[in-house]
ZANU-475520 format. One line per 5 residues: number of its first residue (from 1); for each residue z, x, y of N, C-alpha, C. Coordinates in nm, 3 decimals, padded with zeros to 5 digits. Example, Ala and Ser with C-alpha at 12.3 -4.5 7.8 and 13.67 -1.06 7.14 Angstrom:
BEGIN
1	00.780,01.319,-00.569,00.780,01.230,-00.450,00.780,01.320,-00.330 ~ 00.708,01.285,-00.225,00.714,01.367,-00.106,00.787,01.290,00.003
This chain:
BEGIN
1	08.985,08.358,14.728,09.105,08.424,14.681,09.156,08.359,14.552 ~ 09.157,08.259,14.567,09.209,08.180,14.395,09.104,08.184,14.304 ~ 08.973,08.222,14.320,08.883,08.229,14.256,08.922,08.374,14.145 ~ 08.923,08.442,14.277,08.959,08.566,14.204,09.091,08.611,14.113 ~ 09.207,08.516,14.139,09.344,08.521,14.106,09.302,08.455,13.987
6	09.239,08.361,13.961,09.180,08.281,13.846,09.113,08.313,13.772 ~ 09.013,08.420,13.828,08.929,08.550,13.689,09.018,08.642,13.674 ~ 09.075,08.699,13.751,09.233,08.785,13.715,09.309,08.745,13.602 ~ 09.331,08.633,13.592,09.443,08.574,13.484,09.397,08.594,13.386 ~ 09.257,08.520,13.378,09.129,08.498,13.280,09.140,08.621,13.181
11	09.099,08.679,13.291,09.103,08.846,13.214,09.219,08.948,13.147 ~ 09.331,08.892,13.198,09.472,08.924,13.145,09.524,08.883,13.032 ~ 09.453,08.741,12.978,09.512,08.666,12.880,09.428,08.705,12.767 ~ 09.286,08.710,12.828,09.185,08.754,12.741,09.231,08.910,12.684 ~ 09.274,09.006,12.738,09.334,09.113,12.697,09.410,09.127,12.617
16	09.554,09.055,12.694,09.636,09.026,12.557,09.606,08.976,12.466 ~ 09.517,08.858,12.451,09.458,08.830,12.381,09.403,08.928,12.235 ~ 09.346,09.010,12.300,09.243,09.109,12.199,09.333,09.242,12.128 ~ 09.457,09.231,12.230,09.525,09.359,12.201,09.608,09.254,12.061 ~ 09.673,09.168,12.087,09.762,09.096,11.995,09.690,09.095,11.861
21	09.533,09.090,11.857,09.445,09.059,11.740,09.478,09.220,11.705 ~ 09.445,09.313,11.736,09.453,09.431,11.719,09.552,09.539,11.654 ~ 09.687,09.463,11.693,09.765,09.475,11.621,09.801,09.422,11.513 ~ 09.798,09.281,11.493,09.781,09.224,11.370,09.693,09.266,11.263 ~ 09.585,09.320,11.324,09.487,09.351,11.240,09.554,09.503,11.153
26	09.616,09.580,11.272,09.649,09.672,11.192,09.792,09.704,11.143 ~ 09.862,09.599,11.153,09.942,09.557,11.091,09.954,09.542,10.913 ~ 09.791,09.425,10.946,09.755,09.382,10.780,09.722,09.559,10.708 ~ 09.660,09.664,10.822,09.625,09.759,10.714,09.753,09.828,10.665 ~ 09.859,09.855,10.728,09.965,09.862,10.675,10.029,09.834,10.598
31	10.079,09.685,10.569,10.071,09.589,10.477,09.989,09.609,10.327 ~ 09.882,09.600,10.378,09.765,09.651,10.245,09.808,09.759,10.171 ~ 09.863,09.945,10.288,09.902,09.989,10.207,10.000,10.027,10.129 ~ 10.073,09.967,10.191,10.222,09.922,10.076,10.185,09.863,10.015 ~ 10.109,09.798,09.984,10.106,09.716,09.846,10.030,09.868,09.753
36	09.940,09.901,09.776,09.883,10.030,09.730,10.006,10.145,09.712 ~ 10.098,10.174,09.775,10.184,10.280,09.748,10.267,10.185,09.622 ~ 10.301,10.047,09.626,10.385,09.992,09.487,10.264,10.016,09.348 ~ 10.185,09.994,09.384,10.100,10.006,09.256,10.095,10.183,09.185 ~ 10.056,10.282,09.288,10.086,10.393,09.244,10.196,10.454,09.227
41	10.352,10.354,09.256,10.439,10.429,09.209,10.463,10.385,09.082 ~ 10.406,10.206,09.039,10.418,10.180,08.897,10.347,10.252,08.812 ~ 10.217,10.333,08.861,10.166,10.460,08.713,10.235,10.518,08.752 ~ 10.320,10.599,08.835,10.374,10.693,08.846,10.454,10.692,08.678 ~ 10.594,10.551,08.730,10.661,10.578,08.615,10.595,10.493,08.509
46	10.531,10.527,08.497,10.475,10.482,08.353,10.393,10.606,08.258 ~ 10.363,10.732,08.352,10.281,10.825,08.347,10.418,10.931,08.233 ~ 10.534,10.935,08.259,10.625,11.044,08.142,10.630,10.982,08.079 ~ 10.646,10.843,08.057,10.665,10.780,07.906,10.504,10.757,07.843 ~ 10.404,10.749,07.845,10.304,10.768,07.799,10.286,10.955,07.768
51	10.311,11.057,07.821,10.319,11.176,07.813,10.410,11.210,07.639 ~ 10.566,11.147,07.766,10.660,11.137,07.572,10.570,11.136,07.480 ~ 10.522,10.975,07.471,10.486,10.920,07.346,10.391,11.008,07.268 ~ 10.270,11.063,07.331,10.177,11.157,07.285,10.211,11.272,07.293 ~ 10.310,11.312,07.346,10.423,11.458,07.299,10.416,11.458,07.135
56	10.525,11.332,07.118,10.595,11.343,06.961,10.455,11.354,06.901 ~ 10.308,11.317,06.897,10.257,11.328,06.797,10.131,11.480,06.779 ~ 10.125,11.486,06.954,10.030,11.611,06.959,10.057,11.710,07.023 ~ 10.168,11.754,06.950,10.264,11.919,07.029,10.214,12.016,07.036 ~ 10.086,12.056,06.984,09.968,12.174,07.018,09.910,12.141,07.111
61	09.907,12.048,07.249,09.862,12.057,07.395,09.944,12.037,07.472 ~ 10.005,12.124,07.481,10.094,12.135,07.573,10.057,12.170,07.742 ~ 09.936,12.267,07.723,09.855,12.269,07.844,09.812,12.132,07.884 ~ 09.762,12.041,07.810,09.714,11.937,07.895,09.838,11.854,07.966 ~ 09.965,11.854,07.846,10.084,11.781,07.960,10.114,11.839,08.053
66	10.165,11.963,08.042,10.192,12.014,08.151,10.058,11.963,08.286 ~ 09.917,11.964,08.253,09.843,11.915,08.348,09.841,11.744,08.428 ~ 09.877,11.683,08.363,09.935,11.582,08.337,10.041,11.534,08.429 ~ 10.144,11.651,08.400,10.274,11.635,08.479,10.246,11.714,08.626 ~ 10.155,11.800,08.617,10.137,11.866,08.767,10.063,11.756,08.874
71	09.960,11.678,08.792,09.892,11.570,08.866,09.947,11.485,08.943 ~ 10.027,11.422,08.810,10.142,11.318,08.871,10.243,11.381,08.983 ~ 10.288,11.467,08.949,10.331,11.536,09.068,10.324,11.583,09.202 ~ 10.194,11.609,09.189,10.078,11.643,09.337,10.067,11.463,09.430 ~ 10.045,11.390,09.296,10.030,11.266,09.360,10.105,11.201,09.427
76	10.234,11.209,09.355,10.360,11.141,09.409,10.406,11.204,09.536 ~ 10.356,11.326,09.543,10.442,11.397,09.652,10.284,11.360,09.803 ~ 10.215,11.341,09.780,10.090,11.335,09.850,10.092,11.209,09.954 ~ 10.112,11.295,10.093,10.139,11.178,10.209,10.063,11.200,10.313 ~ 09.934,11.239,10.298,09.854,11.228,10.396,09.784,11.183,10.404
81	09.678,11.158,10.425,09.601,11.044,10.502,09.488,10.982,10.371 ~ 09.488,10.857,10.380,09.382,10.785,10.253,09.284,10.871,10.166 ~ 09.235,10.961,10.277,09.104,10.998,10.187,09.218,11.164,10.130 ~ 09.279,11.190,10.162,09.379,11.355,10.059,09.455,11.269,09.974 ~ 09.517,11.138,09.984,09.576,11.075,09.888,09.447,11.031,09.783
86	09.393,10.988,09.787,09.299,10.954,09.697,09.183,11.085,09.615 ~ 09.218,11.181,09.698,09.174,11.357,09.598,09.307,11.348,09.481 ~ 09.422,11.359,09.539,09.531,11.371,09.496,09.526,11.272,09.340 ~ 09.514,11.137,09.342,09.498,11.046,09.286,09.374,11.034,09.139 ~ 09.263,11.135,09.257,09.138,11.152,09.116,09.182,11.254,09.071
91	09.268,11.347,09.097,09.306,11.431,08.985,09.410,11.366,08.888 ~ 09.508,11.258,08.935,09.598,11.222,08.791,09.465,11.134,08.733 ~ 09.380,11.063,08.765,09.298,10.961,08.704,09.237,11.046,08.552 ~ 09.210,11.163,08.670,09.094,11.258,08.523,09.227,11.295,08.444 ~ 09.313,11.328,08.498,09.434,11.400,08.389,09.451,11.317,08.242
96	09.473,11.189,08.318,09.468,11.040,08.232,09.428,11.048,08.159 ~ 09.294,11.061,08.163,09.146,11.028,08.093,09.179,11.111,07.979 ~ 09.204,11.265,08.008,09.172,11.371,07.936,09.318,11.320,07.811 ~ 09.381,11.315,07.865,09.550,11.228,07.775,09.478,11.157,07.675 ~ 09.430,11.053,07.718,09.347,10.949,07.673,09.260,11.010,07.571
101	09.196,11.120,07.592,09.122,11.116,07.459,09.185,11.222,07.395 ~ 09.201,11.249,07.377,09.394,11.299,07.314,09.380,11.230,07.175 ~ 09.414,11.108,07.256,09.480,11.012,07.153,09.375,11.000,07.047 ~ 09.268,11.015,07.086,09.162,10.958,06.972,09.174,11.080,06.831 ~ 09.232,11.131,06.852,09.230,11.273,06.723,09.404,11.233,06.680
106	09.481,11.125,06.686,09.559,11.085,06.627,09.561,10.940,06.611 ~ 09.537,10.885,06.498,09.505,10.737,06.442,09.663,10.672,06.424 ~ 09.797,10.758,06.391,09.900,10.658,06.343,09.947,10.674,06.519 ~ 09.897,10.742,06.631,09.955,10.733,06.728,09.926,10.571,06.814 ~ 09.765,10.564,06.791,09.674,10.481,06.832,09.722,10.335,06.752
111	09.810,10.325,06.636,09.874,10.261,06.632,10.033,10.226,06.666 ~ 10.078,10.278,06.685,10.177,10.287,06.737,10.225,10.178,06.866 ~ 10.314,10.075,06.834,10.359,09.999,06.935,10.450,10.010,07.042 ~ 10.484,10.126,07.089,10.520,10.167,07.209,10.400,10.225,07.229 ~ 10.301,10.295,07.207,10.236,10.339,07.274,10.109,10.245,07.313
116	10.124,10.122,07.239,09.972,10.029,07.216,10.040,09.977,07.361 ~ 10.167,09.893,07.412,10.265,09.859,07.507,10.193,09.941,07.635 ~ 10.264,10.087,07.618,10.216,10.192,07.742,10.095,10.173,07.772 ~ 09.971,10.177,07.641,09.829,10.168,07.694,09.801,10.014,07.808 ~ 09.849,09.901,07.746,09.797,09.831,07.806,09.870,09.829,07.910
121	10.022,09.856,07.949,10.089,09.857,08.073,09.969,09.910,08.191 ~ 09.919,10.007,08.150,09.843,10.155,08.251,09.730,10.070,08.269 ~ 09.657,09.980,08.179,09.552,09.924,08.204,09.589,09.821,08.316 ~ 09.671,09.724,08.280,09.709,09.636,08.398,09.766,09.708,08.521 ~ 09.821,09.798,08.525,09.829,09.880,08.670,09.738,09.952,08.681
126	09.593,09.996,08.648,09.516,10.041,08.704,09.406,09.899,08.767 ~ 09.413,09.810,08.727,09.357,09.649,08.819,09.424,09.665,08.865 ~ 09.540,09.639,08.909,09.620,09.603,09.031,09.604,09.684,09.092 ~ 09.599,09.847,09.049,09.529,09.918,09.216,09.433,09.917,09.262 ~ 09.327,09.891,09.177,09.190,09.867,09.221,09.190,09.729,09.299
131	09.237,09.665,09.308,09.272,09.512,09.328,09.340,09.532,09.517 ~ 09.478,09.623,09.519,09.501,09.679,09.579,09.415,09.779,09.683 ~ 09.360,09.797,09.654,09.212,09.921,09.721,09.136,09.824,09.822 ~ 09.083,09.731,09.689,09.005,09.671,09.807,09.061,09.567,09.912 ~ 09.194,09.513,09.888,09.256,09.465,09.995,09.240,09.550,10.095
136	09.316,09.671,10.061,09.329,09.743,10.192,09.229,09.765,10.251 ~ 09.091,09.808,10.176,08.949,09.863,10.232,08.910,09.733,10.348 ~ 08.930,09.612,10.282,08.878,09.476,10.337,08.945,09.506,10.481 ~ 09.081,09.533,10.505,09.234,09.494,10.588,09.127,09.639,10.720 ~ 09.105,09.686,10.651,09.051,09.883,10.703,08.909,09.824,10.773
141	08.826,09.740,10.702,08.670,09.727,10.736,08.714,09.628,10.869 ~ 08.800,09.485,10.877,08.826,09.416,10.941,08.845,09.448,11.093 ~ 08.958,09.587,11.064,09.023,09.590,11.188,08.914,09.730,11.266 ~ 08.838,09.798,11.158,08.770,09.913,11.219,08.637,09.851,11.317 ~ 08.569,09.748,11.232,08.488,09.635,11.282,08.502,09.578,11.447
146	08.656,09.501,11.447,08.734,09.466,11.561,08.725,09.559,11.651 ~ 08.788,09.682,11.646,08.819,09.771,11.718,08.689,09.847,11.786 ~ 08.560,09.849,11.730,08.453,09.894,11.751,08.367,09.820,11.840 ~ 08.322,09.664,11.784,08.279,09.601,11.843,08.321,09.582,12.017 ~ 08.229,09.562,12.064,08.219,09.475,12.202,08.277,09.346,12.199
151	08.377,09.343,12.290,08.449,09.380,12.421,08.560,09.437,12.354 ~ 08.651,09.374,12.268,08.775,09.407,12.195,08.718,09.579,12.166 ~ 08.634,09.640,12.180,08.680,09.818,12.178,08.694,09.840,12.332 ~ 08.681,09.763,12.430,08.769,09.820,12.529,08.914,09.818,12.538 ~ 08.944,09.710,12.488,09.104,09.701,12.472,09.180,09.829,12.376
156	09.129,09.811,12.278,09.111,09.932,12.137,09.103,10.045,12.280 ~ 09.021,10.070,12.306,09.009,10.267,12.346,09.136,10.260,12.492 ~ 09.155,10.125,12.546,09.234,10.138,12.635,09.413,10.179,12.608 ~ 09.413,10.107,12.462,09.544,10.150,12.406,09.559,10.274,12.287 ~ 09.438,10.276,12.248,09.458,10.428,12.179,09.463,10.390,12.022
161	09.420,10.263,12.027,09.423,10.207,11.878,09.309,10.330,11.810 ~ 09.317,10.350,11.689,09.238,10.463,11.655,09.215,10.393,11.487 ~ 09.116,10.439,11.438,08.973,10.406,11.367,09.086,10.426,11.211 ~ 09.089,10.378,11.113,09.162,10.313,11.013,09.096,10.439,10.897 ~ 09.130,10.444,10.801,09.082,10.569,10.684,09.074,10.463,10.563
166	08.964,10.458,10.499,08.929,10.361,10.366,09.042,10.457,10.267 ~ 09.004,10.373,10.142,09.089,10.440,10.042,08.998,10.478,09.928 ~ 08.887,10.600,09.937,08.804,10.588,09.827,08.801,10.640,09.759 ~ 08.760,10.664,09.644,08.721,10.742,09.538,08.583,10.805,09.543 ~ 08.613,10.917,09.505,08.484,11.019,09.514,08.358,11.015,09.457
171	08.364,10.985,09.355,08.283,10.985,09.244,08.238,10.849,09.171 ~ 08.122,10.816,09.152,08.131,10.693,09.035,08.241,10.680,08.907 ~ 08.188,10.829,08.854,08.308,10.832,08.742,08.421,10.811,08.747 ~ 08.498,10.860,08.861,08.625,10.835,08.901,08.669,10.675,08.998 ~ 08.562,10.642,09.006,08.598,10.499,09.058,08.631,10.377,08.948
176	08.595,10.410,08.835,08.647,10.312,08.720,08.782,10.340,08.659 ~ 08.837,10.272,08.625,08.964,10.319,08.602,08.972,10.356,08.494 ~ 09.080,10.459,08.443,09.069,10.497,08.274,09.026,10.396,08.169 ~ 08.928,10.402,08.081,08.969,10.329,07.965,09.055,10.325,07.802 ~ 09.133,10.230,07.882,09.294,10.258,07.757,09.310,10.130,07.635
181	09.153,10.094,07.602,09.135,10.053,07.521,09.100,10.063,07.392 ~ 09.223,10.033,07.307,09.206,10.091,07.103,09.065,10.018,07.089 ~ 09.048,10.053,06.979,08.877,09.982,06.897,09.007,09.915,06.783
């Protein structure tokens, strides 16, 4: 009888045990993606004042801002799950891009020190989300790993812990971040 009261315990602590990891674990993916929602709200606002700036100099595309502003828009408003946020996301990326070469058919814009400012702002917040990504992917691989594996996925399927969503990008092309670098 104490034998058994003694693998009983064993097995109780060991549980809690695995469940406590489990939550922590997905805790950190949480964590991870707040840090990912601060990074995309810093392009957010950084995305109309780069728009402005290449307003004042190239007022015959107006279609592309307006595309521009619909992106950012789709994005910001976009709350579902990693992989529709990150469709959402490769469309402002390409919007970017297309902004971006914009600029190359205006030379006093490309000089321009609010806009040289904006470029490199967008560059350093596009590392930090990429930077951001793979935290979370790491925080996502960790706890999906945990949760899968033997024994800790019995605990996992016993509480309903459920399988984590990466944060990816679709495409090679779209996995590099704009380049918002003058020559």
């Amino acid at each position: 009888m104490e034998i058994m009261v003694g693998v009983l315990l064993v097995l109780l602590i060991w549980g809690v045990a695995l469940f406590n990891m489990l939550v922590r674990l997905r805790n950190h993916c949480r964590e991870a993606w707040a840090g990912i929602e601060t990074e995309l709200k810093r392009r957010y606002d950084l995305v109309p004042n780069l728009v402005e700036t290449v307003k004042g100099y190239a007022r015959h595309e107006a279609s592309l801002f307006e595309r521009v502003t619909e992106a950012r828009t789709r994005a910001i408003a976009s709350e579902g799950s990693p992989g529709s946020q990150a469709s959402d996301e490769n469309q402002l990326v390409e919007s970017l891009k297309r902004l971006l070469l914009v600029v190359e058919n205006y030379p006093e814009l490309k000089a321009n020190r609010h806009f040289l400012e904006l470029q490199k702002e967008l560059s350093n917040t596009e590392d930090r989300i990429q930077a951001a990504r793979r935290f979370y992917n790491a925080n996502v691989r960790d706890f999906n790993t945990r949760s899968e594996v033997f024994p800790s996925n019995l605990v996992a399927g016993l509480f309903g812990f459920k399988q984590e969503e990466f944060f990816e990008i679709q495409s090679a092309v779209e996995r590099a971040a704009p380049d918002v670098r003058m020559p």
